[in-house]
Structures are given as structure tokens and as C-alpha cells.
TORKE-703744 format. One record per residue (C-alpha): residue in one letter; x negated, z negated, y negated. Coordinates in steps of 0.5 Angstrom, whole numbers. Each point is the difference from the previous one (the first is absolute). Example, Ala and Ser with C-alpha at 12.3 -4.5 7.8 and 13.67 -1.06 7.14 Angstrom:
2
- r | X | Z | Y
- A | -25 | -16 | 9
- S | -2 | 2 | -7
! end
This chain:
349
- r | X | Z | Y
- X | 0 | 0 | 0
- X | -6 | -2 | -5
- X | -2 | 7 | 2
- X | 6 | 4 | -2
- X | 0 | -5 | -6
- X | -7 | 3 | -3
- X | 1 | 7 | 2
- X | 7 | 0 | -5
- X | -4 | -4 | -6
- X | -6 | 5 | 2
- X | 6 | 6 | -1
- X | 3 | -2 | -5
- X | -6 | -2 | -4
- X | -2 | 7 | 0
- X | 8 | 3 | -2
- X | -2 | -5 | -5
- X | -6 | 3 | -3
- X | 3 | 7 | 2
- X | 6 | -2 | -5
- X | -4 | -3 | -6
- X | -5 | 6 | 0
- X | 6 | 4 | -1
- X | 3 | -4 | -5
- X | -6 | -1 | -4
- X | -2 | 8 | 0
- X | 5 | 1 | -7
- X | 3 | 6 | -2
- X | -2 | 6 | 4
- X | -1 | 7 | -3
- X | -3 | 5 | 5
- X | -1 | 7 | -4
- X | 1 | 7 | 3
- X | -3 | 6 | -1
- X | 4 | 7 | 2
- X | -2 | 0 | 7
- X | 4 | 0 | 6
- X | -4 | -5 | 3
- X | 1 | -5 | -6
- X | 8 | 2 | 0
- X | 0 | -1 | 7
- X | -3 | -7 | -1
- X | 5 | -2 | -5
- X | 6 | 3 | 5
- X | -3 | -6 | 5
- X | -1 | -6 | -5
- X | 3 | 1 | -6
- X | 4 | -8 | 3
- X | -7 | -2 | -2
- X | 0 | 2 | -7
- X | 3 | -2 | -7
- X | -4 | 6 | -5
- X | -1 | 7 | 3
- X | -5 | 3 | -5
- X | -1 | 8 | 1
- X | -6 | 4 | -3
- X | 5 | 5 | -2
- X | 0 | 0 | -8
- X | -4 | 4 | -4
- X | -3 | 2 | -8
- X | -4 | 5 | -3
- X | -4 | -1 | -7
- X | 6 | 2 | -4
- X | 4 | -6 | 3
- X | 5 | 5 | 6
- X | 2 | -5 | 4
- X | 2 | 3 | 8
- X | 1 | -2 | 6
- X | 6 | -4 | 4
- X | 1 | -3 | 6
- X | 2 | 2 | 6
- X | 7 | -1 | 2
- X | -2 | -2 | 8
- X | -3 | -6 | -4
- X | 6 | -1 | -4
- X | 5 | -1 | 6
- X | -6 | -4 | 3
- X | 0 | -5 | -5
- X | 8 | 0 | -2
- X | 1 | -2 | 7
- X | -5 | -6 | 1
- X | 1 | -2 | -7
- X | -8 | 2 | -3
- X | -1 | 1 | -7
- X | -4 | 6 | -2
- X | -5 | 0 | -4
- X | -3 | 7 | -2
- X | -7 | 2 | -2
- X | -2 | 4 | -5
- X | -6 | 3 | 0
- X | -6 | 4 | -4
- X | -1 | 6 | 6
- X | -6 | -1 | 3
- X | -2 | -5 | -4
- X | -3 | 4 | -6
- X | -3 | -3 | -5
- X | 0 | 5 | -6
- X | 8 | 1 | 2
- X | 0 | -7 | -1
- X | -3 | -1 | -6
- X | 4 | 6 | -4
- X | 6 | -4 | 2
- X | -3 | -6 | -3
- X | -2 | 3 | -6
- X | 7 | 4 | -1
- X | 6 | -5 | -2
- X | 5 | 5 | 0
- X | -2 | 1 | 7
- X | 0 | -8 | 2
- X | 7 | 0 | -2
- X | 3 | 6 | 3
- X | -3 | -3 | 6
- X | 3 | -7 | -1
- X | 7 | 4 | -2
- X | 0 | 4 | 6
- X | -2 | -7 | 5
- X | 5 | -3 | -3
- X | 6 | 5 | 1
- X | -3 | 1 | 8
- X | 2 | -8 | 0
- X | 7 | 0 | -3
- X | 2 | 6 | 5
- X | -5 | -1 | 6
- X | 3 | -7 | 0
- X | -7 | -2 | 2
- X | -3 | -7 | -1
- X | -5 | 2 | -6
- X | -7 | 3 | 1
- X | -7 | -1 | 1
- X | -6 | 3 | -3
- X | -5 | 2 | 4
- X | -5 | 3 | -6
- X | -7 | 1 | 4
- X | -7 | 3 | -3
- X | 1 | -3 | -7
- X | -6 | -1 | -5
- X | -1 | -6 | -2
- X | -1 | 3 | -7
- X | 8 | 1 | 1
- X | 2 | -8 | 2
- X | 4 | -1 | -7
- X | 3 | 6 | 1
- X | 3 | 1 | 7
- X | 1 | -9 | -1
- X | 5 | 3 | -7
- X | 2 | 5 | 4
- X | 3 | -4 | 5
- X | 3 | -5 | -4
- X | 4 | 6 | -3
- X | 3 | 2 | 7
- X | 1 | -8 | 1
- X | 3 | 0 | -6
- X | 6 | 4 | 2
- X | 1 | -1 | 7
- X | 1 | -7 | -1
- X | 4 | 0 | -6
- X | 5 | 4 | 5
- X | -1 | -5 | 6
- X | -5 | 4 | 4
- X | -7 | -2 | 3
- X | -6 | 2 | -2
- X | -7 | -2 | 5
- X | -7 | 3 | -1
- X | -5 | 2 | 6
- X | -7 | -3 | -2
- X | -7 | 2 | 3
- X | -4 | -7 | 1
- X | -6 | -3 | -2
- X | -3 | -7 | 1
- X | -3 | -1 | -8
- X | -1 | 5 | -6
- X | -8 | 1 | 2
- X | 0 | 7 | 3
- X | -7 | -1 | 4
- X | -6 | 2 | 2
- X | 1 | 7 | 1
- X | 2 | 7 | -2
- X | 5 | 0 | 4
- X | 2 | -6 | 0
- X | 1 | 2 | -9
- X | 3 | 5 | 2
- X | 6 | -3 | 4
- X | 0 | -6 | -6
- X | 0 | 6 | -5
- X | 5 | 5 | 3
- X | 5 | -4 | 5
- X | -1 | -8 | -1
- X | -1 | -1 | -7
- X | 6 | 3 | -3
- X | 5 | -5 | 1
- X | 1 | -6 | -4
- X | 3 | -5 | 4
- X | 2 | -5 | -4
- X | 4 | 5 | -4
- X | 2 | 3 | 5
- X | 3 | -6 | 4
- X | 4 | -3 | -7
- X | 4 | 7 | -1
- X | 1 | 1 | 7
- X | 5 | -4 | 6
- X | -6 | 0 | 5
- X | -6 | 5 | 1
- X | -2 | 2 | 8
- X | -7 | -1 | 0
- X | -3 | 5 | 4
- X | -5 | -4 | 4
- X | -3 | 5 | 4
- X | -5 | 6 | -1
- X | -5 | -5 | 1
- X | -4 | 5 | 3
- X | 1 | 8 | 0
- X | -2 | 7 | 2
- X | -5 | 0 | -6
- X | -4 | -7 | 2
- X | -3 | -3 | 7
- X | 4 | -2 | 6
- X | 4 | -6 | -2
- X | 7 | -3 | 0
- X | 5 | 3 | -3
- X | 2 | -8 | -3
- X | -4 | -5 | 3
- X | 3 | -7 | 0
- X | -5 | -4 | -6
- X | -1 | 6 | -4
- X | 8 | 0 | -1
- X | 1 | -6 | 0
- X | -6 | 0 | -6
- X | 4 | 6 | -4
- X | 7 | -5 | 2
- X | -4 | -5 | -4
- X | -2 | 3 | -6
- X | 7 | 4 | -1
- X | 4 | -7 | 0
- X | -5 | -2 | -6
- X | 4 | 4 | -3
- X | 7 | 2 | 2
- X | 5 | -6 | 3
- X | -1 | 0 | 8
- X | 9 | 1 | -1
- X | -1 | 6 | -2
- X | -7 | 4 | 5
- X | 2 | 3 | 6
- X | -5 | 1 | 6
- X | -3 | 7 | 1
- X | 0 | 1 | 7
- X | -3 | 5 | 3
- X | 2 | 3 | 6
- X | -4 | 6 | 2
- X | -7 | 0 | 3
- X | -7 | 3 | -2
- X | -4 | 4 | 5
- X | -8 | 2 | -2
- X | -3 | 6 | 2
- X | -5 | 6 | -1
- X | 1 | 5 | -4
- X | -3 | 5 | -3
- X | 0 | 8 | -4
- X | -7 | 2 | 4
- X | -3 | -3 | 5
- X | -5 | -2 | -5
- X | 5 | -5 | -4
- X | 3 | -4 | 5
- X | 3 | -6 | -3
- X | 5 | -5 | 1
- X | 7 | 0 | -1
- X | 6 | -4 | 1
- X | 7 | 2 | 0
- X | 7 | -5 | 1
- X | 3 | 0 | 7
- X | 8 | -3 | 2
- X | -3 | -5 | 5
- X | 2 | 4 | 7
- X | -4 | 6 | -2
- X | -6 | -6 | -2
- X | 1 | -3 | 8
- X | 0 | 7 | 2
- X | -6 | 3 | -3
- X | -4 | -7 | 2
- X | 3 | 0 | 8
- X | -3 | 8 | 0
- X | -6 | -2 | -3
- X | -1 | -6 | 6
- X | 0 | -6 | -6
- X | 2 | -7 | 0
- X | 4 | -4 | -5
- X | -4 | -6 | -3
- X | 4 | -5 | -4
- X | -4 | -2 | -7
- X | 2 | -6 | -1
- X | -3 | 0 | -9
- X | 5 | 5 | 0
- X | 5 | -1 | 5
- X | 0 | 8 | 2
- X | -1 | 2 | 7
- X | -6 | 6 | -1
- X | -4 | 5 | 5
- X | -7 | 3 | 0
- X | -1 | 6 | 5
- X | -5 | 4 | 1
- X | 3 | 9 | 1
- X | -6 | 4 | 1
- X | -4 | -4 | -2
- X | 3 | -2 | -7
- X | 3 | -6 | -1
- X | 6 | 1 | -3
- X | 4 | -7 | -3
- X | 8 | -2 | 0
- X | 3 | -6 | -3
- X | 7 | -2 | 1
- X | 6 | -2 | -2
- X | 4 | -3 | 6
- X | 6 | -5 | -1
- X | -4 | -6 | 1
- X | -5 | 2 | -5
- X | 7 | 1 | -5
- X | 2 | -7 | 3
- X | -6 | -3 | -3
- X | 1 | 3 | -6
- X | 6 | -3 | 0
- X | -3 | -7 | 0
- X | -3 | 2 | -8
- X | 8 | 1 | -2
- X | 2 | -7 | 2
- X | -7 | -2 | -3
- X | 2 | 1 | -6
- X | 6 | 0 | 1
- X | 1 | 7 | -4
- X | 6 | 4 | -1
- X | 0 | 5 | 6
- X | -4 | 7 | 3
- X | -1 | 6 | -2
- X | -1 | 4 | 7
- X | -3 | 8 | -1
- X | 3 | 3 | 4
- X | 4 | 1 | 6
- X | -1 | 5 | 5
- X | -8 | -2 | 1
- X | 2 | -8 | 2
- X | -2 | -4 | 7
- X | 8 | 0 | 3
- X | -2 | -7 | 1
- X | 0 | -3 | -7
- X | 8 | -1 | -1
- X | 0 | -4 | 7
- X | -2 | -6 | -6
- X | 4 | 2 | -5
- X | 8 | -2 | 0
- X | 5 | 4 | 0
- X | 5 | 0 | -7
- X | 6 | -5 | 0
! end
């Protein structure tokens, strides 16, 4: 009897913390491209989440705004009650297009006219900024031109969000690549500004590594958590949603000419990373500083590196949202997850 006691507290115990982690993850927001994959995993999981955010606006230097969601998502989400929050973007995150909208206020309010039109007759809950490649010569400019469309969308009870790029201080580093990245992609965004103008920011804690650098983690743990820190020197932790990301990171050779071969990195969704490291004859190994799992395998001589975000990579970074105690996540993006992560998540009341 003892025995069968201990077996329901341990089961119990474990329904419990099950539950807490749950309870504690906040506010869910998982974005979506215009893949059918991304859809797909909407289709299937949309009991798990309270905000969709399409990557599906669109504007140009002149302040056209184009774009829509797809009506699959609308129906989707009509049915399990999800708010829909669109993203506008500058396509292909173009600097110089960019720019020209910054400095054009006739393009900024034709912009923000059109957003807020899409709003009243779309019925979606707000928008999202998701503005990227921005010089840090145009802070106060792209921070003034938020607050124009905050303005507007809030005074006809809209939402309004921004998607920032993350950074652990204002000191860009020691080397040229790493000012560039301050300069071109992490310095652009006054946080604190942002924060106050903004209803919550979806702080985009990952690319720790990427296609240009070593082989590294796409968001190891302390490095998030130091960016995690220094933004909420500056915005109430109420108001910062954790960027989560859930696809994986493969480094490998690459090369124009033989005599140029170089290393590479590319994003994977989490099955196609298992089935490149299975065919290459690796292992996963569990890095604990960055709680992710990682592979090294040798092809034809080449080492070649993955580092994955599974669900219990995404769970331990889950850790940091009750931590401190921070207003949700931010997911990007649907169709390239582990299945496996929304065993630890909920499902809406």
C-alpha cells in the first residue's frame, strides 16, 4: 500500500509541475509564414495558442501597404477562438527602402492610414512591427514612426506590438562583425521608448549565431538570458515577450570554386535536422551551459555541426519566462517545431 501511495504522489508531483510550467508560460503568440507547413502546424495546434502573428504585410518607401491573411488562418482561428496579429514588414528587410519611409512623413501616414483601415475591416486584434536592417542612424526616426501608428491603432482600440533584435549592452565588440551587427541590426531599437509606447515587445532572443558566423547555438541559454536582462532594465518584464525559436541550425561546407570553400549555416525544421544528423552517422549530446542538444559528425572528412531546438530545449527556456515572471512567448515560426513541444503546453479554456 506504501508503495502505491508513493507511485501516486510521484505521478501526481509530476501532473503538477506539468501544469505549473503551463500556467506559467504566459501569453502564446507563434508566427506563420506562407508555407504550408507553417498552416499545417497552425491546423493542429491552434488549442494552444492565443495570438497568430502572419508574416504577411507588406510596405514599400512610398508607404503602400500590401499584403493579407489567408483566409484558411481566418477560419482557424475564428474556430479556436485565437487573436490575429499580422506583421508588417520592409520585404527582404531592406535597409535603404526602409530609410526612405523614415524620412518621407507622408509615406509614414499613408502607411499608418492603411494599417488601421486593414484593422477595422479584417476585425484582427492589432498589428505587429516587425521592421529589421535598420541603421542605428534611424533610432529616433523608426521609434517616431511607431509611435504614429501606436497612436492611431490604440485610440480605435487596436493592439500594437514590435518584434525587436536582441542585444546584451550598448557595446558593439571587438570585431568588425560584430559592429556591423550593432550598427545595421541590433542597435536601431530604443527599448526603453519602444517599451513605454508600445502594449509588449516580442523580444527576438535568438540568432545568437547565424549563417555568417562559427557554428554556434541558434539561442544558448545564458546568452539569452543576458540579453533577457538587459532589456528589462528598460521595459516592465509585463510587457516583454520571449522570443523562442523553433527551428535548428546546420553548419557545413560550401564553396564557389574549390579553392574557396567556406563554412555555411542554413535553418532547418527540427525533422529534417534528426534526418541530416541520422544520415551523417551522429549523435545528439546534451550541452548543459546552453541547455540544447548538439551534433558533430564527420562526411567525407568535413566536420559538419548541428545544434537543435527540440521540446526539451524549448521547455528549459521556458524556465526563463516564469523566472521572470515575463508576459509570454513569441514562437517563430510554425512548421519547423519538434512536435513534441506542445505536450508541455496547455490547452485554452
Amino acid at each position: 500500500m506504501r508503495r502505491i501511495r508513493l507511485i501516486l504522489f510521484v505521478v501526481l508531483y509530476i501532473l503538477g509541475v506539468s501544469s505549473l510550467v503551463a500556467q506559467n508560460t504566459g501569453e502564446r503568440i507563434f508566427y506563420m509564414d506562407a508555407s504550408e507547413d507553417s498552416f499545417r502546424s497552425f491546423e493542429r495546434n491552434a488549442q494552444y495558442i492565443d495570438i497568430i502573428g502572419p508574416q504577411c504585410l507588406k510596405v514599400d518607401e512610398d508607404g503602400v501597404v500590401w499584403g493579407g491573411v489567408d483566409r484558411r488562418i481566418v477560419a482557424v482561428a475564428k474556430k479556436h477562438n485565437v487573436k490575429i496579429m499580422p506583421l508588417i514588414v520592409n520585404p527582404g528587410f531592406n535597409l535603404e527602402m526602409l530609410h526612405k519611409v523614415l524620412i518621407s512623413r507622408e509615406a509614414q501616414e499613408r502607411c499608418v492610414v492603411a494599417l488601421l483601415d486593414l484593422c477595422r475591416k479584417e476585425g484582427w486584434y492589432g498589428i505587429q512591427y516587425d521592421f529589421e536592417n535598420i541603421h542605428i542612424a534611424d533610432k529616433a526616426a523608426f521609434t517616431a514612426f511607431f509611435k504614429l501608428a501606436a497612436d492611431s491603432l490604440k485610440k480605435y482600440g487596436f493592439s500594437i506590438s514590435i518584434a525587436v533584435v536582441p542585444r546584451a549592452s550598448d557595446y558593439a565588440g571587438l570585431g568588425d562583425y560584430q559592429k556591423w551587427m550593432f550598427e545595421y541590426w541590433r542597435g536601431g531599437y530604443d527599448y526603453k521608448a519602444l517599451g513605454a509606447i508600445a502594449d509588449f515587445i516580442s523580444f527576438m532572443s535568438y540568432d545568437q549565431h547565424t549563417r555568417r558566423t562559427t557554428p554556434g547555438p541558434v539561442a544558448g541559454y545564458t546568452w539569452m538570458e543576458r540579453c533577457l536582462q538587459y532589456i528589462l532594465q528598460q521595459v516592465p518584464k509585463e510587457k516583454v515577450s520571449l522570443g523562442l525559436a523553433l527551428y535548428s541550425d546546420y553548419w557545413f561546407p560550401s564553396y564557389t570554386n574549390p579553392q574557396t570553400v567556406n563554412a555555411w549555416g542554413r535553418s532547418l525544421n527540427y525533422p529534417d535536422a534528426v534526418g541530416i544528423m541520422e544520415s551523417g552517422g551522429g549523435k545528439m549530446e546534451w550541452h548543459e551551459r546552453d541547455k540544447m542538444f548538439y551534433t558533430v559528425f564527420e562526411r567525407d572528412e568535413i566536420y559538419e555541426h548541428i545544434y537543435f531546438e527540440d521540446a526539451r530545449s524549448f521547455q528549459a527556456r521556458l524556465e526563463l519566462v516564469k523566472k521572470y515572471n515575463l508576459r509570454g512567448i513569441s514562437c517563430w515560426r510554425l512548421g519547423q517545431e519538434d512536435p513534441a513541444i506542445f505536450k508541455g503546453l496547455s490547452v485554452k479554456r
